[in-house]
C-alpha positions in Angstrom: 6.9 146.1 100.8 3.9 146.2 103.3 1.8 147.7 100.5 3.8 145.4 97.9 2.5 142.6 100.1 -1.1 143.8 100.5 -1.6 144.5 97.2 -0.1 141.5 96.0 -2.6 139.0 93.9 -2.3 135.8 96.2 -5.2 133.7 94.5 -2.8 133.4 91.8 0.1 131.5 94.1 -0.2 128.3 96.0 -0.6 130.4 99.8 -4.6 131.9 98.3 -6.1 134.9 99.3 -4.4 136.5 102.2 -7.8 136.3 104.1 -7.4 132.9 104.4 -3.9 133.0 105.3 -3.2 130.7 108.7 -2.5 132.4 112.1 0.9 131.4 112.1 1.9 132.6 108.4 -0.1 136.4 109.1 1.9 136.8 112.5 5.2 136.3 111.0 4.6 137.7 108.4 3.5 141.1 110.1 6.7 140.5 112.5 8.8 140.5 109.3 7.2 143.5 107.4 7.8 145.5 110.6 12.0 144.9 110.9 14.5 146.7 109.6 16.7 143.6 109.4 16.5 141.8 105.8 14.2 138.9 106.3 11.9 136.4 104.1 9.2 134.1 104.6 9.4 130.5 102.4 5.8 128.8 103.2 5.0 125.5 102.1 6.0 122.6 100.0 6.1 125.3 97.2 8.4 127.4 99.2 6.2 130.4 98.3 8.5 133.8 99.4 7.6 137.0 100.8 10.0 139.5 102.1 10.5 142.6 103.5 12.0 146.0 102.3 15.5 145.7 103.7 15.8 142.3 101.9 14.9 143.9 98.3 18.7 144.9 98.2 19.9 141.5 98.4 18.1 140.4 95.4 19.5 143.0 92.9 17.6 143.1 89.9 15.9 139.7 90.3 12.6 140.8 89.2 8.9 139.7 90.2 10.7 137.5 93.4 7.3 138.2 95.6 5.7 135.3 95.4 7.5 132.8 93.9 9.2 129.9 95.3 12.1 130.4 97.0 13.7 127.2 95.0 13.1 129.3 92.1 14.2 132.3 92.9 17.8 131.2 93.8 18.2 128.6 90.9 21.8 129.1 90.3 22.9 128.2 94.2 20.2 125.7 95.1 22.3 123.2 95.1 23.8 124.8 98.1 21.2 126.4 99.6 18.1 123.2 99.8 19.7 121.5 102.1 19.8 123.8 104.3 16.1 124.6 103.9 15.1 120.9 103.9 16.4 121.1 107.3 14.6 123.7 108.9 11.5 122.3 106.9 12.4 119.4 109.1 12.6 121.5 111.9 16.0 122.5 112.7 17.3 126.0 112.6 20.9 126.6 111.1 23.3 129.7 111.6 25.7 130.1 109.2 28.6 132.8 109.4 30.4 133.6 106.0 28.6 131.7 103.8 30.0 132.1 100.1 27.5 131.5 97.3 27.5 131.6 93.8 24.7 134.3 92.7 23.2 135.8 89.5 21.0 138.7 90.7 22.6 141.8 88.2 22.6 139.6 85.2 26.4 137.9 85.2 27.3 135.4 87.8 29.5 136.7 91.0 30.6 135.0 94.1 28.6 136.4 97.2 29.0 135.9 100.8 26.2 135.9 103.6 25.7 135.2 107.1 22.3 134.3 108.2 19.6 131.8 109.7 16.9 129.6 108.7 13.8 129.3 111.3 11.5 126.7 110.7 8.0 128.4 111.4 5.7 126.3 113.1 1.6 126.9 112.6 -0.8 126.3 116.3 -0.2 122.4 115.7 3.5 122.6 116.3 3.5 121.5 112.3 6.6 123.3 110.5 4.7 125.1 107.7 8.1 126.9 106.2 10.7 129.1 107.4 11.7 132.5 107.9 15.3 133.5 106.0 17.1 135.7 108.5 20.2 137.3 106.5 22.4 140.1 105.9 25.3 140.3 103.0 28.7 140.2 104.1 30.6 139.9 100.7 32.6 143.6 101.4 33.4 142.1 105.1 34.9 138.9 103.5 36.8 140.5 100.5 38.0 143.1 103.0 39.5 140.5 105.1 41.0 138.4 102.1 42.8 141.2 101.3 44.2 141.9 105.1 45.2 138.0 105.2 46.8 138.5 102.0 48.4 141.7 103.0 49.7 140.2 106.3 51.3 137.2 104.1 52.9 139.6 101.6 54.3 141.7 105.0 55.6 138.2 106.5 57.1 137.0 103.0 58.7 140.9 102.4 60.3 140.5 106.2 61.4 137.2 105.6 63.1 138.4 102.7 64.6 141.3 104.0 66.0 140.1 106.8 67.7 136.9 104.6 68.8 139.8 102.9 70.4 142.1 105.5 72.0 138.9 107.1 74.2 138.2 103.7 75.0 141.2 103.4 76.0 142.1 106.5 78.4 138.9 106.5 80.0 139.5 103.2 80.6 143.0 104.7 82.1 142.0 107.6 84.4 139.6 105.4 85.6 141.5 103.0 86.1 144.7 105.1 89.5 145.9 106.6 88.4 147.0 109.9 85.7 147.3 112.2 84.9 150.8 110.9 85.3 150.4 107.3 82.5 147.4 108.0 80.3 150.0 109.6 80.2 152.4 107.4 79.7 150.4 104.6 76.7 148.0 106.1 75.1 151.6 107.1 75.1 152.6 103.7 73.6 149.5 102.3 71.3 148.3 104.1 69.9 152.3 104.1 69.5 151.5 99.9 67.8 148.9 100.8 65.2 150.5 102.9 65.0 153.3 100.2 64.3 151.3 97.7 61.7 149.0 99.9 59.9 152.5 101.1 59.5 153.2 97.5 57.8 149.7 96.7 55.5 150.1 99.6 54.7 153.8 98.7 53.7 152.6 95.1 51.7 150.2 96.7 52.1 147.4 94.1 55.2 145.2 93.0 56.2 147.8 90.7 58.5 150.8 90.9 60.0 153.7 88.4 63.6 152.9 88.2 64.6 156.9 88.7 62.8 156.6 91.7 65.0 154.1 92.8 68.4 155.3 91.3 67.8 158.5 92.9 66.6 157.0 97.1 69.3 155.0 96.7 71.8 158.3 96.1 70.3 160.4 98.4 72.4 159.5 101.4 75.7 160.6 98.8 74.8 163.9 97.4 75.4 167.9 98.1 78.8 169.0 98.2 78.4 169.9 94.7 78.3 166.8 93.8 76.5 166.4 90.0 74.5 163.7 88.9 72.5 163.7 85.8 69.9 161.2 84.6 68.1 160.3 81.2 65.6 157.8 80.5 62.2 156.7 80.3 59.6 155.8 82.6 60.6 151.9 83.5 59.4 150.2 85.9 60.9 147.3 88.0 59.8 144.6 90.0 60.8 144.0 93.6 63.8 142.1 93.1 64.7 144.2 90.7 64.3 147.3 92.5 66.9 145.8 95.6 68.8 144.3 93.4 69.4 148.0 91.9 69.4 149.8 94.9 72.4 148.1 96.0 74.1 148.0 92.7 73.7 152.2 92.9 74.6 152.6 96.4 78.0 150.5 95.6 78.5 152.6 92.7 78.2 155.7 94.4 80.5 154.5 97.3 83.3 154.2 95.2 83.2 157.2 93.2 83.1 158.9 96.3 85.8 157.2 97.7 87.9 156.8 94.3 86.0 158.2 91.3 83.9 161.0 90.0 82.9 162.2 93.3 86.1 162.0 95.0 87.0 165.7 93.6 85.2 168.6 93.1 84.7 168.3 89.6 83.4 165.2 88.5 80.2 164.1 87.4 78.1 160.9 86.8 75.7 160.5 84.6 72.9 157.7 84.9 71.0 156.3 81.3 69.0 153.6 80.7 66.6 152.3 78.4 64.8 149.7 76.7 65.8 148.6 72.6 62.9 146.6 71.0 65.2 145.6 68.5 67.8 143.8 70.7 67.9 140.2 70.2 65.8 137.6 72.7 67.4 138.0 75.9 69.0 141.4 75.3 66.8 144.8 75.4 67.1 146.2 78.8 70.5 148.7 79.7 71.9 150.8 82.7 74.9 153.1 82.4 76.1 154.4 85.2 79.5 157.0 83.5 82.1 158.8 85.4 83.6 161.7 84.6 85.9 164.5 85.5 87.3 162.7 88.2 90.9 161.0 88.6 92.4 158.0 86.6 90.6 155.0 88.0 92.1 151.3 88.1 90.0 147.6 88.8 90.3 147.2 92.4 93.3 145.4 93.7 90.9 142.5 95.4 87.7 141.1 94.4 85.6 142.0 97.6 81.7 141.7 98.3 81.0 145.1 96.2 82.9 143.6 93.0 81.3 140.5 93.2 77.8 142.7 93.8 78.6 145.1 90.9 79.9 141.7 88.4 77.9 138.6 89.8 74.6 139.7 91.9 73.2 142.4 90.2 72.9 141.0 86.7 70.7 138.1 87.7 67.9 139.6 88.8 67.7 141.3 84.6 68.5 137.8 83.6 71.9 139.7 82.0 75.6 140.8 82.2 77.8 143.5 83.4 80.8 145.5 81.7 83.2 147.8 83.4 85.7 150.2 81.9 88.5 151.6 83.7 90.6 154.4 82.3 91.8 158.2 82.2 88.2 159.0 81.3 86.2 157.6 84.4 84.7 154.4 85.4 81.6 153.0 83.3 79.5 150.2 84.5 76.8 148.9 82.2 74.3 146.6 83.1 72.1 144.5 80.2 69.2 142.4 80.7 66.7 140.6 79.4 63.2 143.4 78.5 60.9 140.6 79.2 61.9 140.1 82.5 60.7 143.8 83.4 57.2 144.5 84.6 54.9 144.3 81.4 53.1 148.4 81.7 
């Protein structure tokens, strides 16, 4: 840019040959060729700019900017900008931290954040002749910390929730339990779904998870001993809510066939399907089979405790659906329908 500048035709621009350039205007202008921090010169009632290399990057592709008014140059965010510049025309420096502006330097418009200082220049009179622009771009700072405020208010809503979450279940366990150990054993189990399934949403690092992902964290705890497990399906994913909701729905149901069902012998066996039909009608669409077999005759429970009521009443309303469960000499089938357009659009 010190070449740029010398070489520059300056009879053609309001500031005149360079020879006749004012004191004040060569010094700081030779003190802002010389840094390495991104600086420019706006001199006059025309506002006429010069600028130094390490600026050049904060104009983009704005071309032929040397000499022309600074007013000009930044059309699209003058509004913002002038006053700002009237007032170290008037004298008074401003520092600004942050500052988000509206800018159009690589041909579309885009939202662009700087930090920087105005510095009215004053000639040997102690008249302010223009100012010198003192600025570096901080737009990757500011999204940067958007995202980490946003990221800390996701982590403080996902708390919130799970917490709510752990506390209801952990009462309805403790009510519908028969002893102290039975209660133990079963809060363990689910609230360990539930941080399977929410490890899962955080390693996918979005709201979105594959379903056999989550149908398979949330038997983990439950399997070996032989125990046989077969899934089929396609690639589904599931939102957050969705995700718990079906975490705790697969813990439950593995619970019980280990307790009563498939799993309560050595030779039973479960197998998991699900899928999507386009051609179900508005509401219908989504299913989840989750089919015993192998295992001993199995009857609907004697009491309606806080896994029947999860299995029946809670699970289905996050899939906007409905439940059906078969008892029989064959093994115990729970299906679970809901609504395709309330699943994660891929």
């Amino acid at each position: 840019m010190s070449r740029a500048v010398a070489e520059f035709p300056w009879e053609t621009t309001p500031l005149g040959p360079m020879a006749d350039w004012p004191p004040a205007l060569k010094i700081a202008c030779g003190m802002m060729l010389n840094s390495h921090f991104p600086k420019a010169i706006a001199w006059g009632s025309d506002l006429t700019t010069i600028y130094n290399s390490a600026f050049a990057p904060i104009l983009g592709e704005k071309k032929n900017s040397l000499g022309r008014s600074f007013a000009d140059i930044w059309a699209e965010a003058w509004d913002d900008i002038e006053p700002i510049a009237t007032k170290a025309m008037n004298g008074s420096a401003t520092f600004i931290e942050d500052f988000p502006l509206v800018i159009n330097r690589h041909g579309y418009d885009e939202t662009a954040s700087f930090t920087f200082c105005y510095s009215p220049i004053y000639d040997e009179r102690g008249t302010v002749c223009g100012f010198m622009d003192t600025v570096i771009e901080t737009t990757a700072k500011v999204e940067q910390q958007k995202r980490t405020d946003f990221l800390n208010r996701e982590l403080h809503h996902r708390i919130k929730n799970m917490l709510a979450s752990v506390a209801a279940i952990a009462n309805q366990t403790v009510r519908g339990s028969i002893s102290i150990n039975d209660a133990r054993v079963s809060l363990q189990h689910r609230i360990a779904a539930l941080a399977n399934a929410h490890t899962k949403i955080l390693d996918a690092q979005s709201r979105k998870v594959d379903l056999e992902e989550i149908v398979r964290a949330a038997l983990s705890p439950h399997l070996g001993d032989g125990r046989v497990v077969t899934f089929e399906g396609p690639r589904l994913d599931l939102d957050e809510r969705q995700s718990m909701a079906l975490a705790l729905t697969v813990n439950e149901l593995t619970t019980n066939a280990v307790k009563f069902g498939a799993f309560s012998q050595g030779t039973g066996s479960v197998m998991v399907t699900w899928g999507v039909d386009p051609t179900a009608d508005e509401g219908r669409g989504f299913f989840f089979v989750w089919a015993e077999r192998g295992g001993p005759a199995v009857a609907p429970p004697s009491k309606e405790g806080f896994g029947s009521i999860l299995l029946s009443q809670i699970a289905p309303v996050d899939f906007g659906g409905e439940v059906s469960m078969e008892y029989g000499e064959g093994g115990f089938v729970y299906r679970l329908f809901g609504d395709r357009d309330k699943l994660p659009v891929h």
